[in-house]
C-alpha positions as YAML, in Angstrom:
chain: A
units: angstrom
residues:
- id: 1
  name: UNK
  ca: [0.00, 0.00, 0.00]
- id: 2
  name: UNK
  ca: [3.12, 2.55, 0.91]
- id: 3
  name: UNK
  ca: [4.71, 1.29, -1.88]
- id: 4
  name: UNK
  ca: [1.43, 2.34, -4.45]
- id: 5
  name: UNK
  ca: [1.47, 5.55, -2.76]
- id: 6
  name: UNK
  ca: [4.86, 6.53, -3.20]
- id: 7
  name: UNK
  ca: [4.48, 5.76, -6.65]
- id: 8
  name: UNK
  ca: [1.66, 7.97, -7.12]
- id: 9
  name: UNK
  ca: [2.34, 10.65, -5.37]
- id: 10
  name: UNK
  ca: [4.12, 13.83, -6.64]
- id: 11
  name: UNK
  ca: [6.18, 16.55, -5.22]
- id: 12
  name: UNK
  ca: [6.10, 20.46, -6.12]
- id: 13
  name: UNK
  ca: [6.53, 21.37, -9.43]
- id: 14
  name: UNK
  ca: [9.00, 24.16, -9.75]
- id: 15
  name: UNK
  ca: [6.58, 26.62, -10.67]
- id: 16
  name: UNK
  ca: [4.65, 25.65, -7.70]
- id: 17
  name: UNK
  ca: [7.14, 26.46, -5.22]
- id: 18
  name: UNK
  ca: [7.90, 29.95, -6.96]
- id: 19
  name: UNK
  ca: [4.26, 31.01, -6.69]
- id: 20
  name: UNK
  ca: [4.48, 29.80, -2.88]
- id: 21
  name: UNK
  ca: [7.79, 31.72, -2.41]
- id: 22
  name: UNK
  ca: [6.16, 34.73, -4.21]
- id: 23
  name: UNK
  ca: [2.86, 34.61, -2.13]
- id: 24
  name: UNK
  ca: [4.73, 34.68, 0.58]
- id: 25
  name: UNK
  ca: [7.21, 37.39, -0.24]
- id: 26
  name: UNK
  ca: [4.13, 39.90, -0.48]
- id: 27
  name: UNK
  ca: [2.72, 38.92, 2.80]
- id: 28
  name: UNK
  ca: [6.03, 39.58, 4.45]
- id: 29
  name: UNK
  ca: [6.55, 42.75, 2.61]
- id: 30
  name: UNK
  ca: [2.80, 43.81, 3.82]
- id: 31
  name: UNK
  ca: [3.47, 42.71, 7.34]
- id: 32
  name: UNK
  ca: [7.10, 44.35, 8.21]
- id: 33
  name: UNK
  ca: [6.16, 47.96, 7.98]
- id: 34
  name: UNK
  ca: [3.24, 47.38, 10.43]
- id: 35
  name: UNK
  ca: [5.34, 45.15, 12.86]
- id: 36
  name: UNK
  ca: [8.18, 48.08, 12.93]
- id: 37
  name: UNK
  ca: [5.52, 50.46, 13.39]
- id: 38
  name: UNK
  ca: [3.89, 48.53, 16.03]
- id: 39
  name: UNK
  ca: [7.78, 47.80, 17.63]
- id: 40
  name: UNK
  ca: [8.15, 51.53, 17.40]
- id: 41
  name: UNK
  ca: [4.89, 52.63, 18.77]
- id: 42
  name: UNK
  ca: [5.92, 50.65, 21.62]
- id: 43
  name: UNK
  ca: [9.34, 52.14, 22.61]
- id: 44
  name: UNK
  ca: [7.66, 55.70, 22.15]
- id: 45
  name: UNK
  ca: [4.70, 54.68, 24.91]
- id: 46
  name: UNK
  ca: [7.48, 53.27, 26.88]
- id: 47
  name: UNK
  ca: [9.68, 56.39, 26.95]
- id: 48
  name: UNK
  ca: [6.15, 58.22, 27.43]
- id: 49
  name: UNK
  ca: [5.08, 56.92, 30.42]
- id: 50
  name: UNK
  ca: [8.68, 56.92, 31.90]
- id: 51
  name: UNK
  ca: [8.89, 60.45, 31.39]
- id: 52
  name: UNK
  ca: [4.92, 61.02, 32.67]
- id: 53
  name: UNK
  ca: [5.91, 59.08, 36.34]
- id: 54
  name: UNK
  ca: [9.25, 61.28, 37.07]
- id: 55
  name: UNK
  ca: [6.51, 64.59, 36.29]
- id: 56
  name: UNK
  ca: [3.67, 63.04, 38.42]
- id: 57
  name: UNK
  ca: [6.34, 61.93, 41.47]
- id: 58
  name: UNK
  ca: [8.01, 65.20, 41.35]
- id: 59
  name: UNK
  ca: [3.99, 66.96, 41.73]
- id: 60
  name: UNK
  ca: [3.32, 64.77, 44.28]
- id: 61
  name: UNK
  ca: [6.86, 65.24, 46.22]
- id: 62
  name: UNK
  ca: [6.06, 69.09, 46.03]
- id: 63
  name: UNK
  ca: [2.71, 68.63, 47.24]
- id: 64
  name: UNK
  ca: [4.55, 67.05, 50.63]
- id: 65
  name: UNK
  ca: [6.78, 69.49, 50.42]
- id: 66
  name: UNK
  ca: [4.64, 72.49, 50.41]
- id: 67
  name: UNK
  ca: [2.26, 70.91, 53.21]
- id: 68
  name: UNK
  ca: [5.08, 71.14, 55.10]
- id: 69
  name: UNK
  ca: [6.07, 74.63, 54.26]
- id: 70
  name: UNK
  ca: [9.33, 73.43, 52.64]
- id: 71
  name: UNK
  ca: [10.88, 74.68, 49.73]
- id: 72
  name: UNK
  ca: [9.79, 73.26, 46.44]
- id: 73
  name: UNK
  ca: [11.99, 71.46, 44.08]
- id: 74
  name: UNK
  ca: [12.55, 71.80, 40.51]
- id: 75
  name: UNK
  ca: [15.02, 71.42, 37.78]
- id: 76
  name: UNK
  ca: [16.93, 75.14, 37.89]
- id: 77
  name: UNK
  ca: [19.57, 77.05, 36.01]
- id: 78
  name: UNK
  ca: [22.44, 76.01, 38.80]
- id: 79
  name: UNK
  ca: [22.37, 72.05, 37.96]
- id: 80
  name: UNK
  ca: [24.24, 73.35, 34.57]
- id: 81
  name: UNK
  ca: [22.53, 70.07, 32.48]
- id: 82
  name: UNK
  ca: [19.16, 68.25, 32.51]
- id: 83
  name: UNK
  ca: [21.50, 65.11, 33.62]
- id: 84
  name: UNK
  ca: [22.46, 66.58, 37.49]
- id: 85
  name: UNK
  ca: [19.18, 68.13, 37.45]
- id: 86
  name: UNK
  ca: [17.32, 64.45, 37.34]
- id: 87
  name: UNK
  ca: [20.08, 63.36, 39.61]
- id: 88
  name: UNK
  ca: [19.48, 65.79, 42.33]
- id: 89
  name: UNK
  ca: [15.93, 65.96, 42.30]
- id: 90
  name: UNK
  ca: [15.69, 62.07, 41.77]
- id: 91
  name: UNK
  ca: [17.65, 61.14, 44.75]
- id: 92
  name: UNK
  ca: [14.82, 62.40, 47.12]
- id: 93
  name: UNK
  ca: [12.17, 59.97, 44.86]
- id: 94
  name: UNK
  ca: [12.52, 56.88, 45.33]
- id: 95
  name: UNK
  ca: [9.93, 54.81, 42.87]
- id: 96
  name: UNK
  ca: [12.08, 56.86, 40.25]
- id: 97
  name: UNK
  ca: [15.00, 54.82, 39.44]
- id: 98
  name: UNK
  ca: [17.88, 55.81, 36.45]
- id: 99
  name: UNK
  ca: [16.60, 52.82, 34.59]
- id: 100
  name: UNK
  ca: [13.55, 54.91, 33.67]
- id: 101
  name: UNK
  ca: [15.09, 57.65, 31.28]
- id: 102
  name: UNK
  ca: [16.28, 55.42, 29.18]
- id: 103
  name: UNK
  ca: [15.19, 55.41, 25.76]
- id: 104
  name: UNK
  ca: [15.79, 53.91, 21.85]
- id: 105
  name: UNK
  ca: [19.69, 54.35, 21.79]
- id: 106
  name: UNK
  ca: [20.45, 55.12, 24.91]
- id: 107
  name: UNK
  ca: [21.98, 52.72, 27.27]
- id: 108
  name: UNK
  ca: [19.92, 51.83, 30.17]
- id: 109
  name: UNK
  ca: [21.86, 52.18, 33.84]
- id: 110
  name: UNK
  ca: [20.55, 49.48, 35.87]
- id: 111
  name: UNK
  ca: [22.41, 50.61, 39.36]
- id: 112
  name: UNK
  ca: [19.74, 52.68, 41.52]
- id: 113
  name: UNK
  ca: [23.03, 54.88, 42.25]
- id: 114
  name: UNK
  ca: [22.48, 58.03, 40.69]
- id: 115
  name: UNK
  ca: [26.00, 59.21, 40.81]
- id: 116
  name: UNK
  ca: [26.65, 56.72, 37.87]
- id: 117
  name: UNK
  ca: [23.74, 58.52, 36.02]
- id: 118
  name: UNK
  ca: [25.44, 60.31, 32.73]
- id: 119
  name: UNK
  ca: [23.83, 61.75, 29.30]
- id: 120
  name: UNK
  ca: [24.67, 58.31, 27.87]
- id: 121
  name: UNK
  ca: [21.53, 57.57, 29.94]
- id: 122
  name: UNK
  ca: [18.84, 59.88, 28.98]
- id: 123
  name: UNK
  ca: [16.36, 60.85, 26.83]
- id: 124
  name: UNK
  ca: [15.26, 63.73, 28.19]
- id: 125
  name: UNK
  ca: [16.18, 67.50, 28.31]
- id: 126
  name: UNK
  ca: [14.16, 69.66, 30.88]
- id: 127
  name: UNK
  ca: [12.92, 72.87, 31.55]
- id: 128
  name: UNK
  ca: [13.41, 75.32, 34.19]
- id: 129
  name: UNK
  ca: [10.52, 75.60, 35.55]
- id: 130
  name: UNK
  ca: [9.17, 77.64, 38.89]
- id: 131
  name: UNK
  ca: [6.22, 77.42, 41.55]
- id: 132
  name: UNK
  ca: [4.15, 79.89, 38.99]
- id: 133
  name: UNK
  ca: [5.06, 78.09, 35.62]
- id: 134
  name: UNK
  ca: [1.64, 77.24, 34.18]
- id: 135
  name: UNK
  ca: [0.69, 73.22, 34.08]
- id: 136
  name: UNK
  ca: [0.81, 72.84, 30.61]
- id: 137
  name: UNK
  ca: [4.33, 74.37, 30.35]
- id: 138
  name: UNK
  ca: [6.74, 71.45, 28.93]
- id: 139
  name: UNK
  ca: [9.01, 70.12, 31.74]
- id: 140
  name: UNK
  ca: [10.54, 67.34, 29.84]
- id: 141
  name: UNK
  ca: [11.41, 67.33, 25.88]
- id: 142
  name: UNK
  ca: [13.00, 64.04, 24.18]
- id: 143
  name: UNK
  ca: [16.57, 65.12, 22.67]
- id: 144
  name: UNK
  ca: [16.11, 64.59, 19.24]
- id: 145
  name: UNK
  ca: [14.85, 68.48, 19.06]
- id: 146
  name: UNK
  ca: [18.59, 69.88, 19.24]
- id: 147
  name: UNK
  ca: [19.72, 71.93, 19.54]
- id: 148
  name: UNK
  ca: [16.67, 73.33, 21.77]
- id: 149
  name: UNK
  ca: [18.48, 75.97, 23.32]
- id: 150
  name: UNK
  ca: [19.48, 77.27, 26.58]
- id: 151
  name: UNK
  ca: [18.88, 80.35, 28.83]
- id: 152
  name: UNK
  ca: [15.87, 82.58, 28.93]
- id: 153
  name: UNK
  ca: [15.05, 81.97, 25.03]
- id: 154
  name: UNK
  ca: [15.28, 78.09, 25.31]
- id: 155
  name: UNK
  ca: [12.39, 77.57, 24.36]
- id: 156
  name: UNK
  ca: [13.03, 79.47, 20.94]
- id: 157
  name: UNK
  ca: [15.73, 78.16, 19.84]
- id: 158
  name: UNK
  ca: [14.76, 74.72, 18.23]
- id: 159
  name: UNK
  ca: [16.74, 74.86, 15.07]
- id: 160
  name: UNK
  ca: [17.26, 70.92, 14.28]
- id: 161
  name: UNK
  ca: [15.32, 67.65, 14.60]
- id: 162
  name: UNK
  ca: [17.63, 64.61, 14.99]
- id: 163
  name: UNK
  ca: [16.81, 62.14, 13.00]
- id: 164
  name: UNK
  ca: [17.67, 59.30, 15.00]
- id: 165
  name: UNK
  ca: [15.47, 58.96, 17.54]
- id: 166
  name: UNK
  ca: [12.40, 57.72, 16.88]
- id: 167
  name: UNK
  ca: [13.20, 57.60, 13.48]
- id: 168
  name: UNK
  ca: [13.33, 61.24, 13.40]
- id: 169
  name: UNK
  ca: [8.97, 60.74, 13.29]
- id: 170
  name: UNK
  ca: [8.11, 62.77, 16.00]
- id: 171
  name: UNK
  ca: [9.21, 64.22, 19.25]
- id: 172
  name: UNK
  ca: [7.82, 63.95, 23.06]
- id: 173
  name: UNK
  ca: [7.12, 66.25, 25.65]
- id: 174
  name: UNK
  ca: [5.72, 65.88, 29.26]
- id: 175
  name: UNK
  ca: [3.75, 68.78, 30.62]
- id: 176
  name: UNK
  ca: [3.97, 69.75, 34.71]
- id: 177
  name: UNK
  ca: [1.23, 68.31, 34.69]
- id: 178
  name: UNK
  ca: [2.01, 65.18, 33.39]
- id: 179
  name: UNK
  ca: [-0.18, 65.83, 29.83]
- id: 180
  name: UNK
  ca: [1.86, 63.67, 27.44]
- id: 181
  name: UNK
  ca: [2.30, 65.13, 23.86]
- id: 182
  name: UNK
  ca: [3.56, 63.02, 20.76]
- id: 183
  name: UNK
  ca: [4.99, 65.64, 18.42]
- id: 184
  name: UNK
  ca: [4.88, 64.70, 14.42]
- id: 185
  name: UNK
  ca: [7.84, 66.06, 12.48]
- id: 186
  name: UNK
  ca: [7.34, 67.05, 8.91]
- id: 187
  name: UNK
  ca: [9.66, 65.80, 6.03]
- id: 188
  name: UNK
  ca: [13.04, 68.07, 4.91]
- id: 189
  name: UNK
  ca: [15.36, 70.10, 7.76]
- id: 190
  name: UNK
  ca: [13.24, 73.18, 7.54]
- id: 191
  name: UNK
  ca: [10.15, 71.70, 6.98]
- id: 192
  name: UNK
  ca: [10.71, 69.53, 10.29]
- id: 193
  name: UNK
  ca: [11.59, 72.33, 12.45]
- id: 194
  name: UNK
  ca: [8.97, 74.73, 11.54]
- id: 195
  name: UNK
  ca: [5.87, 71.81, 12.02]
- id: 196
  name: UNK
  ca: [7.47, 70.67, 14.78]
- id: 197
  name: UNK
  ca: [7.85, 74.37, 16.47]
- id: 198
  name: UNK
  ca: [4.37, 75.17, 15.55]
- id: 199
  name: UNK
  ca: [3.12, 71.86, 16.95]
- id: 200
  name: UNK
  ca: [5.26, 72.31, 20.26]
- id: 201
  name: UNK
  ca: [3.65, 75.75, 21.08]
- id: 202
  name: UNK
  ca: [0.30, 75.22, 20.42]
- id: 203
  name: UNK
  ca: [0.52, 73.28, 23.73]
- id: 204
  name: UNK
  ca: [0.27, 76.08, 25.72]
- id: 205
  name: UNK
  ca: [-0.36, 80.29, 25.03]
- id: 206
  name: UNK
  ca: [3.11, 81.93, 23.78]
- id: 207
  name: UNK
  ca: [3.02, 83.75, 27.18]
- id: 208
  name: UNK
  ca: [3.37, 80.34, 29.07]
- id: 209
  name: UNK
  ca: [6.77, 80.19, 27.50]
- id: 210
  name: UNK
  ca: [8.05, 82.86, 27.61]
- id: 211
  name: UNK
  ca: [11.67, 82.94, 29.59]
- id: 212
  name: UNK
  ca: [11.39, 79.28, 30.18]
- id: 213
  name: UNK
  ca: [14.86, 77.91, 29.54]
- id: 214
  name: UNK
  ca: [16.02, 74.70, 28.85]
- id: 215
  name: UNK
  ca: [18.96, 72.23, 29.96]
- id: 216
  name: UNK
  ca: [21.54, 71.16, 27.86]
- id: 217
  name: UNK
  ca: [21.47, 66.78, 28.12]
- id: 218
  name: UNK
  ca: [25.22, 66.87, 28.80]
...
């Protein structure tokens, strides 16, 4: 009975096994760009909601701190980079741990010890924000806007979009309040900048940002 089967049975013709190969080649080509997307999207939620827990647990450290008529704490002009600045303010928070500014292409530091914290390590520039900045004002921008500036016209100085990070699609930034904003980045150098600036400040009224500066990542 094997024997009659064998005999009568046939394998793939060669034209057969192209049409397979070829049926196949278009799924896969349909398929990639929507798994990278969907890989992408991921990382950029990721970094998101990193960057949304630092802003909620530094509200709801200066909410202790003001019920106890303390001094407030915020990233300011004398921590020199947005690097210290996490590292000094971070060091009083402890559900915030180094791990968490990590981002696509930027090494992650698994130590708690925030002395070993460097710009190799995050994704984020910040703002120097005060007690009276509005809550919409950005405190955290993703460094592929560079260079974004520094001193009292920070927040006018975005003359490049990196390309790099997050494929150069878009930019994030995390509001004092924690309001998370993904950023879209038009196509060409001067095309990107310009969406991208108009995009960034219809977060908030121009007034909200004005003399906000920002901290270099280094």
């Amino acid at each position: 009975m094997s024997k009659m089967l064998r005999k009568n049975g046939r394998g793939f013709t060669l034209v057969e096994l192209l049409v397979v190969i070829g049926i196949i080649a278009i799924l896969a080509a349909l398929l990639f760009p929507a798994i990278n997307g969907a890989m992408l999207n991921g990382k950029v939620t990721n970094v998101a909601s990193n960057g949304r827990q630092f802003a909620i647990a530094l509200y709801a450290l200066n909410s202790d701190l003001e019920a106890a008529y303390k001094p407030l704490l915020f990233p300011i002009a004398a921590d020199a980079t947005s690097t210290k600045a996490f590292a000094r303010i971070c060091e009083q928070i402890p559900a915030i741990t180094p791990a968490m500014f990590a981002g696509p292409g930027f090494a992650t530091l698994a130590s708690t010890n925030w002395g070993a914290f460097s710009s190799s390590n995050n994704v984020w520039s910040t703002s120097v924000l005060t007690d009276n900045s509005p809550s919409s004002a950005p405190l955290l921008i993703t460094r592929n806007v560079k260079p974004f500036g520094s001193g009292v016209n920070g927040l006018n100085a975005m003359t490049e979009v990196d390309g790099t990070l997050f494929k150069g699609l878009y930019f994030l930034s995390v509001a004092r309040d924690g309001a998370i904003r993904k950023i879209p980045v038009g196509k060409g150098a001067t095309a990107s900048t310009t969406d991208a600036k108009a995009d960034f400040y219809a977060q908030a009224d121009s007034a909200s940002m004005t003399g906000i500066s920002v901290l270099g990542p280094e």
